[in-house]
N, C-alpha and C positions, 0 to 999 in steps of 0.2 A: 504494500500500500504506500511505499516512502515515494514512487516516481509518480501518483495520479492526480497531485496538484500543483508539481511545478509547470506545466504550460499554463496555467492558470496565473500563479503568480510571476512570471516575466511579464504580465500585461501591467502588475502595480507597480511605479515606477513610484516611489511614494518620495523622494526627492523632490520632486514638481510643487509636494504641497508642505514643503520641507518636517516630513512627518518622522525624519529623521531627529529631527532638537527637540522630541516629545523626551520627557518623564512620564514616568509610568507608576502609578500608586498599586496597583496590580490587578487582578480580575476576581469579579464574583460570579455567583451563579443564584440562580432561582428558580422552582419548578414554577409554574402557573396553575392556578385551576383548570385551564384548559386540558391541561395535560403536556404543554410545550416546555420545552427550556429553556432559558435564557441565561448566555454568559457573557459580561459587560467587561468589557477590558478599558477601565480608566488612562486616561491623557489629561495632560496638565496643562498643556503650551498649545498643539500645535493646533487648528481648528480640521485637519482631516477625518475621515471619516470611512469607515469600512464595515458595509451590514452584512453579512452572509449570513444564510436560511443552510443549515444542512440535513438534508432526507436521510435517513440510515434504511438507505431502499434503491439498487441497483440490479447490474443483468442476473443474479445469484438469484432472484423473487423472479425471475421468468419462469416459466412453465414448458409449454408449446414451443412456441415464437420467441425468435430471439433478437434484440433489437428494439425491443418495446419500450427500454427503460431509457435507452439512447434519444429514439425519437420523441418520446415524452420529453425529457430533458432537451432537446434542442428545441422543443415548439413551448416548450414553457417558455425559458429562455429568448428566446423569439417576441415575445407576447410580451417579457420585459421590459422588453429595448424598443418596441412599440407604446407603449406606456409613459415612456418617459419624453418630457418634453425639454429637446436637448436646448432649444436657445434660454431654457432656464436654470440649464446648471452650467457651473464653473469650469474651466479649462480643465481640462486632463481628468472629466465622469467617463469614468464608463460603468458598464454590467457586464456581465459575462457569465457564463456554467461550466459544469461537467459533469460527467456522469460515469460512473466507476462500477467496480461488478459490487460493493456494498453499501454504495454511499453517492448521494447526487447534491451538488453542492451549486447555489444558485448569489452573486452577490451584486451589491452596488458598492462604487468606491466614489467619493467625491469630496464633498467639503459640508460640513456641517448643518450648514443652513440649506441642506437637500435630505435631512432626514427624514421628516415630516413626509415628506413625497416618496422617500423609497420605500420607508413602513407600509405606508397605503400601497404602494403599487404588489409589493411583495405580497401584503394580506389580502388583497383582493380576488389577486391569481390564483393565488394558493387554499382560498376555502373557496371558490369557484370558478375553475378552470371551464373554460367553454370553446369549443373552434368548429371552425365548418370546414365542409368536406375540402374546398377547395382550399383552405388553407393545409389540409393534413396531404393534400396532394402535392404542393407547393415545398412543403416540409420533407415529403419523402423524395423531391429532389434533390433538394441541398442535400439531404444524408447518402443518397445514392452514390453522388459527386463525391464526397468525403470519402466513401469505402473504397471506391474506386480508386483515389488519390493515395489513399494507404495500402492497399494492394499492389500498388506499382511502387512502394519504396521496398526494397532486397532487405531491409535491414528489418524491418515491422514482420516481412514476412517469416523471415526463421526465427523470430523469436516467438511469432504464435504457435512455428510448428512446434518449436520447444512447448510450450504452455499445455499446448496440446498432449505431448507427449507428459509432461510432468500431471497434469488432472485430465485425465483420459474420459474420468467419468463424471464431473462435474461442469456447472456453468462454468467454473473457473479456466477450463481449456475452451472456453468458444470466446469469438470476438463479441465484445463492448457490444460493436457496432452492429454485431449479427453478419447475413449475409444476402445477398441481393435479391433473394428468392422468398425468404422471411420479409424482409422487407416490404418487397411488393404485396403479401400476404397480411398484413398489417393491418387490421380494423380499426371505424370509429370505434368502435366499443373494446376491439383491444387496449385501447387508448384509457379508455376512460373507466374502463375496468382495475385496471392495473393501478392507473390513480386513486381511483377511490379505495384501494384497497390499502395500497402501501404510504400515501400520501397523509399522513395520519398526524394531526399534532403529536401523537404520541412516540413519534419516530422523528421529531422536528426538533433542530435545537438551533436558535437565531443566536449568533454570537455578531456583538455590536461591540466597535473597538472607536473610541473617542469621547473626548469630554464632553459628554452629555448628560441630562438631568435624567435619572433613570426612571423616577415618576413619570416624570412628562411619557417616556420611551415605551413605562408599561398600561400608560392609559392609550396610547396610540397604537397601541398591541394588542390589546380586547377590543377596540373601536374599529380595528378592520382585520382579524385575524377568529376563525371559528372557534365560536365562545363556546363549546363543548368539545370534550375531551374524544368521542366516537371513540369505536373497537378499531382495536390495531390486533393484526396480523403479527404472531410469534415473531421475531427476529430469526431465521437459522442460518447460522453456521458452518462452515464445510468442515464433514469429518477426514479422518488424514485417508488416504486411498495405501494400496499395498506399494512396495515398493519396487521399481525393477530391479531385475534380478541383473541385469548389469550397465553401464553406461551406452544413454544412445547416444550414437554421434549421428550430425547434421551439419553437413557442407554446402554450401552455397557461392558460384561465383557471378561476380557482379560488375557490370558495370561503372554501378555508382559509389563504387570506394575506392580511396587509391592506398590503402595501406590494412593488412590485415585486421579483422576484429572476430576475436575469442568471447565467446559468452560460456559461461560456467556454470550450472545449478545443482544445489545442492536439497533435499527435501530435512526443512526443520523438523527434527520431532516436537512431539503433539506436547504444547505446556500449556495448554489452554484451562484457565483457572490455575494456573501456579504461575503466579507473577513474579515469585524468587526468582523460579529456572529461569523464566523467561529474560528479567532484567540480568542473569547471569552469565546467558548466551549471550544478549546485547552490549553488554562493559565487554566477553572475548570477541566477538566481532569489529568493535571500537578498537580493541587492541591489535587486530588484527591489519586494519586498515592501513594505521600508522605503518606495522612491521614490514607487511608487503611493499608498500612507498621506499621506503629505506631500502629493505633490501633487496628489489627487483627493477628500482626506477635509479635509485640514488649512486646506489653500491654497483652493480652488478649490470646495470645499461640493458636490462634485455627486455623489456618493452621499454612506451613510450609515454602509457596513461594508465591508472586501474583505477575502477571504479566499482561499488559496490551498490546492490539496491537489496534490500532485506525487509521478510513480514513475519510475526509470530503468529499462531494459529488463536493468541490472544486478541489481534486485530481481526483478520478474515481466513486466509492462507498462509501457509509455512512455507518458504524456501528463501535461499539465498542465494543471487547472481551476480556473480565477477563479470565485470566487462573490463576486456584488456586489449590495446592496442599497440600492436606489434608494429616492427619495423618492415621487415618482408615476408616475402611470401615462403621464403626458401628452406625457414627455419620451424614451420609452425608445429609441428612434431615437438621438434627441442625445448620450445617455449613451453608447450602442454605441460612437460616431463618437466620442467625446471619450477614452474609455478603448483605444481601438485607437490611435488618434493617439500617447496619451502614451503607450506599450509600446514600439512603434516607433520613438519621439522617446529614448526612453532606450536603448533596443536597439542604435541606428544613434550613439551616443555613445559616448565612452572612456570605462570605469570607468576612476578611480585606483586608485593604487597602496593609496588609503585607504580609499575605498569598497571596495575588494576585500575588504582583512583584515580591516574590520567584518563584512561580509557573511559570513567565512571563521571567525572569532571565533565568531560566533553558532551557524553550524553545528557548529562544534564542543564546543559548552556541551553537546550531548547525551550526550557521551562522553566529559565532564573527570572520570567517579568514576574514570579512571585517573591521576588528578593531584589531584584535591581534593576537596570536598562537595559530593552532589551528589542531588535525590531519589531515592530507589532505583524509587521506581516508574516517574519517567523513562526511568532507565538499564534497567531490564529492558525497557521497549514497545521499547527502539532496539537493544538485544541481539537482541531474539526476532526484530523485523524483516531486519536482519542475518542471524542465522544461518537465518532462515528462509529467505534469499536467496542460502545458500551462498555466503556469504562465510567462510572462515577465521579462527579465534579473533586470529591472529597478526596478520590485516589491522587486526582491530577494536583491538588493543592498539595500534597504530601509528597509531590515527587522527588521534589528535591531531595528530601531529605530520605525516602526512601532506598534511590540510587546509593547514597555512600552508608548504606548498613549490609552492602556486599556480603557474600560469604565466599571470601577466596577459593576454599577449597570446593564450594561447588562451580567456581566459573571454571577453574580446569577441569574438573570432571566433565564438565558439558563442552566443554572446548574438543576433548576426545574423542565425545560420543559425537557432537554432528560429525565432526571429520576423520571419521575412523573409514570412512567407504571415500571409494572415488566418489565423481557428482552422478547426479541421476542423468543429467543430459551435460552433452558437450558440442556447442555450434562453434563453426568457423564461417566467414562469409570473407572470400579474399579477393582481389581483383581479377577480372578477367586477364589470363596471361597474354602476353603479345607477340603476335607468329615470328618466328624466328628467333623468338631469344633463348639466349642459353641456360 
């Protein structure tokens, strides 16, 4: 779940409304009688402003049809940005969405004195969604377009077929976006079905980041947002699948790169309700980050870039993916065999006591606006991911301090256990070779 809201936030460039010289008093939460939640992240100085609405309801609540939660989410979305009346807000408003396989995430960013007007537009849509044929026709173009657009990039594609391969039997190996046949297949009423179903105050948590009067904020919250709580649909979960019995590999050559990339996955075991294990594997993975950098980029020159994306089955799904970028194409054998080696070379090692609390430090940076300064757009991506992941506002306030009551000797135990196996999948995607070279 760590990569499904950064395209999201490259769009807040919060510089413009220099929401950078904010102080930060910290965040609270609140249930509603509705049944909604609310969690207000205090600002001191700067007048910006940032509302996101997050659904804890993505492609995972599909049934049949896949893609329902995508094109819900873009004609919500759509109907946003229709709503709003731009020559009234400030330089540098926008809105924007996403939609994820747990979680669909809908916001305004702007400048303060467009609150008033995002609440309404947000609360409007959201306890009565309505569109006509020709608009959901119009919609299933633009998403057409998009699939299409993702299809043709080399790099989207092996990493679904990874996905695919790692959740064989759950939504979690299908695309987001579905596929063009689903699509077309797509009803009013799958639409609105699906809405009313999972679209539930009760599944809703509005996180408001700016100094605003929060009175004001929760009387303009029942004044246009559904003043009863309605039945929500269970939340579920994906259980862990079996595991293969050995590494797929998946190669791909492409056009559209000019220097090798390695992806690596690993399937997390299952910690789901043990938030020990869980933050135990996260402080060795954090360690792990750092050690690879050093000694595969720094020391040793044999790539060029590694990069990590990791989920606990405490969020939605478990596994973890190395992206590494090689230098050529000639080596990529060597590279495999030298970055397995040193995983398991550190894995099979004692973290210290100081390796630990760096690694445990860091993680924690994402969650110090309950202690210090800190970007708020940060702090909202790790809020929404959190609450999207049913955790409790009271877990998130404690995190801090949670983090540094480690238990050393379980983060190497578990440092073992994920990387005692090779990974579950192994993709390469390397450039097309060029005739005649040697």
């Amino acid at each position: 779940m760590l990569i499904r809201l950064v395209a999201i936030f490259s769009f807040l460039i919060f510089s413009h409304l220099n929401a950078n010289e904010d102080k930060y008093r910290g965040a609270s939460f609140q249930k509603l009688d509705n049944g909604m939640s609310v969690v207000f992240v205090d600002t001191t100085k700067s007048n910006a402003l940032l509302v996101m609405l997050c659904i804890s309801s993505g492609s995972t609540d599909e049934i049949d049809k896949h893609g329902v939660a995508n094109l819900l989410n873009y004609m919500f979305a759509k109907k946003l940005k229709e709503s709003v009346n731009v020559d009234s807000l400030q330089y540098g408003s926008e809105s924007n969405a996403y939609a994820g396989h747990d979680q669909s995430i809908y916001y305004f960013y702007g400048k303060l004195e467009n609150l008033e007007g995002f609440i309404k537009n947000l609360g409007v849509i959201f306890s009565s969604f309505t569109f006509s044929t020709d608009e959901l026709k119009d919609s299933k173009k633009m998403v057409e377009r998009q699939i299409l657009e993702d299809q043709d990039i080399d790099k989207n594609a092996i990493r679904y077929e990874s996905r695919k391969s790692l959740y064989w039997h759950s939504n979690y190996g299908i695309r987001i976006s579905g596929d063009l046949d689903d699509l077309k297949s797509i009803s009013e009423e799958d639409i609105q079905e699906f809405k009313n179903k999972h679209y539930t105050n009760g599944r809703a948590t509005l996180i408001i980041a700016g100094n605003v009067d929060k009175n004001h904020v929760l009387k303009e919250i029942a004044k246009y947002f559904k003043t009863t709580a309605g039945k929500s649909e269970p939340i579920n979960r994906l259980q862990e699948p079996q595991h293969h019995g050995s590494t797929v590999r998946l190669t791909k050559q492409s056009l559209q790169v000019s220097v090798p990339i390695i992806e690596m996955y690993w399937r997390i075991p299952n910690y789901r309700n043990q938030k020990n294990k869980a933050l135990a594997a996260e402080i060795f993975i954090n360690h792990l980050d750092e050690a690879l950098q050093k000694n595969l980029i720094e020391n040793q020159k044999i790539v060029t870039s590694i990069s990590f994306t990791y989920s606990f089955w405490n969020y939605d799904y478990g596994d973890f993916c190395m992206t590494v970028t090689s230098k050529n194409s000639d080596k990529i054998e060597e590279v495999i065999t030298a970055i397995l080696s040193e995983i398991k070379c550190i894995a099979s090692e004692k973290i210290t006591q100081q390796q630990a609390q760096k690694a445990a430090k860091k993680l924690a940076a994402s969650a110090n606006v309950f202690h210090y300064d800190v970007d708020v757009v940060d702090f909202v991506d790790w809020v929404s991911k959190k609450i999207g992941s049913c955790y409790d506002f009271d877990f998130l306030r404690s995190y801090w301090d949670f983090v540094n009551k480690f238990d050393l000797n379980e983060v190497n135990a578990l440092a073992k256990e994920i990387f005692k196996n090779d990974p579950c999948v192994i993709s390469v995607i390397k450039p097309v070779e060029e005739k005649g070279a040697n």
